[in-house]
Biotite code that builds the C-alpha atoms (Angstrom):
import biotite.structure as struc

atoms = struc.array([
    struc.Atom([15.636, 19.894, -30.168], chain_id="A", res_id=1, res_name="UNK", atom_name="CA", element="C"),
    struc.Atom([14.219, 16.594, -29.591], chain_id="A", res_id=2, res_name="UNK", atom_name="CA", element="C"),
    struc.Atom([17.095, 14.935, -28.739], chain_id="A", res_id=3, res_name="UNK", atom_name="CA", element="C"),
    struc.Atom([17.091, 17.841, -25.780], chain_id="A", res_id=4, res_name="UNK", atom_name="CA", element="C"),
    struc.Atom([13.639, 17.113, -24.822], chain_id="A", res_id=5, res_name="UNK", atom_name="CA", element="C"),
    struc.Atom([13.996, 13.747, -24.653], chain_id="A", res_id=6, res_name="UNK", atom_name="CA", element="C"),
    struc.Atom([17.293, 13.662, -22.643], chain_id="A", res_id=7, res_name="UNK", atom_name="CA", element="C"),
    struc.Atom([16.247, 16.087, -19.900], chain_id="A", res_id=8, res_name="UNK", atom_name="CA", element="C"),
    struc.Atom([13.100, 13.414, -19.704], chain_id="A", res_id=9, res_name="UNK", atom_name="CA", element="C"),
    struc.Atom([15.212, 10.398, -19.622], chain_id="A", res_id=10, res_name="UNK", atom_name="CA", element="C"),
    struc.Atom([18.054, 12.295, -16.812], chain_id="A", res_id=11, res_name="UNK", atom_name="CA", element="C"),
    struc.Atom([15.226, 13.867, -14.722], chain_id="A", res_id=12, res_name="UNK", atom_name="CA", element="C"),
    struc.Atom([12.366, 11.786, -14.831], chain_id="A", res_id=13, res_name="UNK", atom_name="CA", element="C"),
    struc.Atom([13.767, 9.236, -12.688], chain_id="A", res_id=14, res_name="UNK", atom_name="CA", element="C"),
    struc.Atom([14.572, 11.433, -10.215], chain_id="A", res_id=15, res_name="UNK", atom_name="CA", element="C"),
    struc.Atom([10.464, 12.510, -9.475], chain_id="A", res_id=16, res_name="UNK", atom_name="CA", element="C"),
    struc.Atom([9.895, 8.806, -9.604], chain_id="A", res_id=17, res_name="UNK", atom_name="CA", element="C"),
    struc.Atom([12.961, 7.659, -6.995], chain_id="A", res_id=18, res_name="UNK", atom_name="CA", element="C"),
    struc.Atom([12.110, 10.219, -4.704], chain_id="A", res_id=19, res_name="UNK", atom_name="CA", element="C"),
    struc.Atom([8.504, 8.690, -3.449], chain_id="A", res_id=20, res_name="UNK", atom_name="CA", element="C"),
    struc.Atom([9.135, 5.628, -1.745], chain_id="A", res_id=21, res_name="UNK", atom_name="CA", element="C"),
    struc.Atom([6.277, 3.323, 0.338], chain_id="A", res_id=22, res_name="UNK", atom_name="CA", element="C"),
    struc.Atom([8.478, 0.983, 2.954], chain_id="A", res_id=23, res_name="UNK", atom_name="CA", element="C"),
    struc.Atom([5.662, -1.868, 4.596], chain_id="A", res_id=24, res_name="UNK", atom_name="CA", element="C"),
    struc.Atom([7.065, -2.895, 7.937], chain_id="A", res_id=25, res_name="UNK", atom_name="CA", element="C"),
    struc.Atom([5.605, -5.767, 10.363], chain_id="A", res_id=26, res_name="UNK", atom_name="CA", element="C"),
    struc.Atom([6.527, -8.680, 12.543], chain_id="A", res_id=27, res_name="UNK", atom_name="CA", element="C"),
    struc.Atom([7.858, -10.934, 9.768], chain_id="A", res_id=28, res_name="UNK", atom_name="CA", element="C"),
    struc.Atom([5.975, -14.008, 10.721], chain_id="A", res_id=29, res_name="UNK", atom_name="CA", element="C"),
    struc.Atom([2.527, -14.182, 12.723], chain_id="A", res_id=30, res_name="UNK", atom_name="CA", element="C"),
    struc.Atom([1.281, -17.920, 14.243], chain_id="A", res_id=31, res_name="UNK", atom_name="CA", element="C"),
    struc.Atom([-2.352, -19.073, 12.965], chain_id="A", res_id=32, res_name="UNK", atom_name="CA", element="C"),
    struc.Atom([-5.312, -17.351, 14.670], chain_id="A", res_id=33, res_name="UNK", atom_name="CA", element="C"),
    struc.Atom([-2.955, -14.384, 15.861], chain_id="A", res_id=34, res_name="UNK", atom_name="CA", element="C"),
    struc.Atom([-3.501, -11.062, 14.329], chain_id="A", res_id=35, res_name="UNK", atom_name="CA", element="C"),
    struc.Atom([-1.197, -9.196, 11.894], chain_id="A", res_id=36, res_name="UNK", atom_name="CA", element="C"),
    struc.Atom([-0.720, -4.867, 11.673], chain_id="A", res_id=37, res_name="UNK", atom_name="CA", element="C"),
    struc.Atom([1.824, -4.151, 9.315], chain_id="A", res_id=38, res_name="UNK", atom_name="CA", element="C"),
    struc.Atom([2.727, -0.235, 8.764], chain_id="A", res_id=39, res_name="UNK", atom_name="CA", element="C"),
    struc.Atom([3.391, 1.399, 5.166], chain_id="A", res_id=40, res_name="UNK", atom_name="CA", element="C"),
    struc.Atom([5.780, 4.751, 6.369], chain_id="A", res_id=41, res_name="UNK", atom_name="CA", element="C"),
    struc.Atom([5.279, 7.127, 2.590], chain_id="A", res_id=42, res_name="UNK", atom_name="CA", element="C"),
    struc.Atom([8.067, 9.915, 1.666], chain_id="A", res_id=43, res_name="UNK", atom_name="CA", element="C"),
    struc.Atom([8.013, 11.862, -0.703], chain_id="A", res_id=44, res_name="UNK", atom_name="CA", element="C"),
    struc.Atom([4.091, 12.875, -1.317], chain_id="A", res_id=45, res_name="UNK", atom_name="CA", element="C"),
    struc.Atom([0.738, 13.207, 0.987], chain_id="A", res_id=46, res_name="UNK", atom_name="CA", element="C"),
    struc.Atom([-1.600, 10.555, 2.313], chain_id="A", res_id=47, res_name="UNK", atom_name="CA", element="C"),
    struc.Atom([-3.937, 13.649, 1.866], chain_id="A", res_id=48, res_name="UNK", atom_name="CA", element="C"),
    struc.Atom([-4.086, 13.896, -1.859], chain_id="A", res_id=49, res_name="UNK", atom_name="CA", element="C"),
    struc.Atom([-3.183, 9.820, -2.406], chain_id="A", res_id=50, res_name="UNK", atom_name="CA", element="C"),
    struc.Atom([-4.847, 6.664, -1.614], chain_id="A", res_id=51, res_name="UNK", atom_name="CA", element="C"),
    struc.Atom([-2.956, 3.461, 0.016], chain_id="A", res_id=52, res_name="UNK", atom_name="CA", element="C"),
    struc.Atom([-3.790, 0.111, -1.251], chain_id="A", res_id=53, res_name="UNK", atom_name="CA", element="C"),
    struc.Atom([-2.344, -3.282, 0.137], chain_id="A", res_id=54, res_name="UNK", atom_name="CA", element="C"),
    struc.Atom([-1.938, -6.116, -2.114], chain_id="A", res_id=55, res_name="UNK", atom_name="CA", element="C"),
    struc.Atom([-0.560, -9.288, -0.921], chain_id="A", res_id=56, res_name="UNK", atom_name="CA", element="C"),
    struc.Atom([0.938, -12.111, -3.349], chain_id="A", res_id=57, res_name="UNK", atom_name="CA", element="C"),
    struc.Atom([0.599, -16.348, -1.904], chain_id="A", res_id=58, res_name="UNK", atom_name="CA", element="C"),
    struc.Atom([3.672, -18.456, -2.542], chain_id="A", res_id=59, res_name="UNK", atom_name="CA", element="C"),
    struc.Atom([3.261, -19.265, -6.371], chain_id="A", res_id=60, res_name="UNK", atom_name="CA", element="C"),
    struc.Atom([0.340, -17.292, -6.974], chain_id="A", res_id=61, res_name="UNK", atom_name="CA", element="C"),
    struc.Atom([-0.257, -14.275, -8.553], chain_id="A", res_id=62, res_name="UNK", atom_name="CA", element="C"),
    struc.Atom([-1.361, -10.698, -6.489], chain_id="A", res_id=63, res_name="UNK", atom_name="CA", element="C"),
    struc.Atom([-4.341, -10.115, -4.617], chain_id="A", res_id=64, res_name="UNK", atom_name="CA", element="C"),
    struc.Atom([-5.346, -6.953, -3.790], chain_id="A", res_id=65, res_name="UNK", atom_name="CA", element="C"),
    struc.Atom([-6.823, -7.107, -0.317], chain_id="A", res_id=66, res_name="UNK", atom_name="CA", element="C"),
    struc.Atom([-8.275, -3.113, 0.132], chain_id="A", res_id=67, res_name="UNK", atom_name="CA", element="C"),
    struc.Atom([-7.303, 0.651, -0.028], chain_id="A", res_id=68, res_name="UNK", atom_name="CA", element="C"),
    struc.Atom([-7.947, 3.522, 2.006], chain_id="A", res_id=69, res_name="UNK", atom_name="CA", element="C"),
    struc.Atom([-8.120, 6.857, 0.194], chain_id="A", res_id=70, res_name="UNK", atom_name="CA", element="C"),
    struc.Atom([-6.935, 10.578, 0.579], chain_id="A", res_id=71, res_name="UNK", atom_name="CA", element="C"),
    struc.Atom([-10.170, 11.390, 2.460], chain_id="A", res_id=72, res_name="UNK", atom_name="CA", element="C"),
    struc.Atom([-9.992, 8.193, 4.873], chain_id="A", res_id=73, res_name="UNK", atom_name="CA", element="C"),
    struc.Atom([-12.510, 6.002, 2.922], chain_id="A", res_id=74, res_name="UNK", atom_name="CA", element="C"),
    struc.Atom([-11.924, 2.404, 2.767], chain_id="A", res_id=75, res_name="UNK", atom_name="CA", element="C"),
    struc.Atom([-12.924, -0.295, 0.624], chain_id="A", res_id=76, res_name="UNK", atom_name="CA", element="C"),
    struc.Atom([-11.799, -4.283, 1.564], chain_id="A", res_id=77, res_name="UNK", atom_name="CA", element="C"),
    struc.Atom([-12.139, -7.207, -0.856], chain_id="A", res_id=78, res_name="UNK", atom_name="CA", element="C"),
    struc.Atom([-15.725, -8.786, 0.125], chain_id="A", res_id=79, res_name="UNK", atom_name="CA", element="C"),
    struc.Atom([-14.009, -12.256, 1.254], chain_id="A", res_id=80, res_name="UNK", atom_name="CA", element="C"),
    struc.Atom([-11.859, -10.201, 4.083], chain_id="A", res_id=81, res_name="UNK", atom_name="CA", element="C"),
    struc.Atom([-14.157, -7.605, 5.076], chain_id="A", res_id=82, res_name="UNK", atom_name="CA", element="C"),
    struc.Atom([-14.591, -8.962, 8.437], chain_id="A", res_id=83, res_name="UNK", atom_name="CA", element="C"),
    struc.Atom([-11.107, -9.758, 9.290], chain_id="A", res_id=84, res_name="UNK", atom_name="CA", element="C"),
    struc.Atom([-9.505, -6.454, 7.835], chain_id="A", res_id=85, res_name="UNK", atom_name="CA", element="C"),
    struc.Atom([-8.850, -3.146, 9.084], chain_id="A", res_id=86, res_name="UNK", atom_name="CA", element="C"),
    struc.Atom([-6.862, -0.433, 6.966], chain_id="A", res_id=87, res_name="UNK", atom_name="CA", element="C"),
    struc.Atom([-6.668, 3.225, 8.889], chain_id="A", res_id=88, res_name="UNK", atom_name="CA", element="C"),
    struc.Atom([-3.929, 5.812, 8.365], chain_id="A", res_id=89, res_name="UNK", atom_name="CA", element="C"),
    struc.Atom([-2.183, 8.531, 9.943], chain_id="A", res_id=90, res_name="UNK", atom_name="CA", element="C"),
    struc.Atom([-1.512, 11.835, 7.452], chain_id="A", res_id=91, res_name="UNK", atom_name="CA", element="C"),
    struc.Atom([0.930, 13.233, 10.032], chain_id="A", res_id=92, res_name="UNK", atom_name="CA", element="C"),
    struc.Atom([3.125, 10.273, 10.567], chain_id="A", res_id=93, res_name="UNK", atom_name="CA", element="C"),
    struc.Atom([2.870, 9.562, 6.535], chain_id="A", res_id=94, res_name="UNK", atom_name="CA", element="C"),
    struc.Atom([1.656, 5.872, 7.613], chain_id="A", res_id=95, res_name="UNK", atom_name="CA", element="C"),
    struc.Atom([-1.257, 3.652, 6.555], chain_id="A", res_id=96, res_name="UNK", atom_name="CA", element="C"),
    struc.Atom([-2.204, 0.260, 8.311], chain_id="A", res_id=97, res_name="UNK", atom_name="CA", element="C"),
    struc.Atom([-3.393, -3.230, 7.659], chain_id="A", res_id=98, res_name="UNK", atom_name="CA", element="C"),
    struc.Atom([-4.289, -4.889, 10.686], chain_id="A", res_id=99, res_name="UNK", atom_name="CA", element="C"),
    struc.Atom([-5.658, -8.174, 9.744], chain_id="A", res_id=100, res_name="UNK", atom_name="CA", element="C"),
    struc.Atom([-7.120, -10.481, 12.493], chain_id="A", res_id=101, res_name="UNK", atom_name="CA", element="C"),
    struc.Atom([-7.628, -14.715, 12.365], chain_id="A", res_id=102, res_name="UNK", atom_name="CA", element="C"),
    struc.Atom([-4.428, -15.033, 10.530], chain_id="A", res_id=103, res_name="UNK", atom_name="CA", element="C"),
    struc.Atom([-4.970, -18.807, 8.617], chain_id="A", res_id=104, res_name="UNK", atom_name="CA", element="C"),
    struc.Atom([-2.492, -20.785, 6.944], chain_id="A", res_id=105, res_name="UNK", atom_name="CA", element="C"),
    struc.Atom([-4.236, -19.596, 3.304], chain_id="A", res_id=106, res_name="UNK", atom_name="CA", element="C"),
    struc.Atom([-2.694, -15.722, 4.388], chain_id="A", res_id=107, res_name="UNK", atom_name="CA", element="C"),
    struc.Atom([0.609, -16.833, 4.139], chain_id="A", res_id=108, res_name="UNK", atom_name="CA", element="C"),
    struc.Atom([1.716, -14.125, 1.579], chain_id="A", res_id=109, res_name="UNK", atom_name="CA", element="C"),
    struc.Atom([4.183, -11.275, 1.018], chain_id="A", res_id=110, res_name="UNK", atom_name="CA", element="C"),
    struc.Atom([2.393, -8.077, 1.831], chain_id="A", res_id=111, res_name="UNK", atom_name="CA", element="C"),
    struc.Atom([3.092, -4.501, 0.117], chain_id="A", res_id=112, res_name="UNK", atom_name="CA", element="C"),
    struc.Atom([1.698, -1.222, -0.214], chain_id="A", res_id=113, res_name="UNK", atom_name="CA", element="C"),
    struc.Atom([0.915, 0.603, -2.773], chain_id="A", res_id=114, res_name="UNK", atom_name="CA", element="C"),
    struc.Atom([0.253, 4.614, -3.723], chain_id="A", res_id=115, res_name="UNK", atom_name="CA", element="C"),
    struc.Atom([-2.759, 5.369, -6.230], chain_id="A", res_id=116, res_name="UNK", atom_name="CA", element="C"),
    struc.Atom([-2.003, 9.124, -7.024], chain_id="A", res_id=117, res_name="UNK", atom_name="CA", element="C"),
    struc.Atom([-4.472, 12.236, -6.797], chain_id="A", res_id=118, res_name="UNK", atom_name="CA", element="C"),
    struc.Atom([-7.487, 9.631, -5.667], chain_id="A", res_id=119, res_name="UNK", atom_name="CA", element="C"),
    struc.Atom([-10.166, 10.746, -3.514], chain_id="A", res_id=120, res_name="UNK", atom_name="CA", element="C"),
    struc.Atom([-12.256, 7.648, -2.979], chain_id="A", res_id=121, res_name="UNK", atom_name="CA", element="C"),
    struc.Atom([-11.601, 4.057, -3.284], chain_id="A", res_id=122, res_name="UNK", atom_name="CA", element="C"),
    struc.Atom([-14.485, 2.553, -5.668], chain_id="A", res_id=123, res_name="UNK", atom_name="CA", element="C"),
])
């Protein structure tokens, strides 16, 4: 019987986990002082009942979490960006999105999304 239990975990679990998906999207490339809005399109669950957060990883560094915005529209920035950073969302187009302004040399970074389930704040 475990064996059973364990197999139908191993064949099906993957499956609930493959079929939510967060795809960022953006310009690629911004110029210093220019602003950046990148888009994170969701499938397969509801910015209503999960927060967004965007993270962001410099060449050679290690991740930097940059703010969230939660399943009831509350956001929360990281205190060094607060006044550069906007994060909003859209629950019908399942889309969240950093807009980022003064883009410096220092923000070159990959950028990515990322779902926190069932949260309704961001603290």
């Amino acid at each position: 019987m475990e064996i059973l239990i364990l197999f139908i975990f191993t064949v099906f679990a993957p499956l609930c986990i493959l079929s939510q998906t967060l795809q960022e999207s953006g310009p690629g490339t911004v110029r210093p002082s220019e602003s950046l809005r990148l888009t994170c399109t969701v499938s397969g669950f509801e910015l209503t009942s999960n927060a967004v957060h965007w993270i962001r990883q410099p060449p050679g560094k290690g991740l930097e979490w940059i703010g969230a915005i939660g399943s009831d529209g509350s956001t929360a920035v990281t205190d060094s960006l607060k006044n550069r950073v906007t994060i909003t969302k859209d629950n019908g187009k399942k889309q969240a999105y950093l807009q980022m302004n003064g883009m410096e040399v220092k923000d070159t970074a990959m950028y990515y999304c990322a779902r926190e389930r069932h949260s309704d704040r961001t603290e």
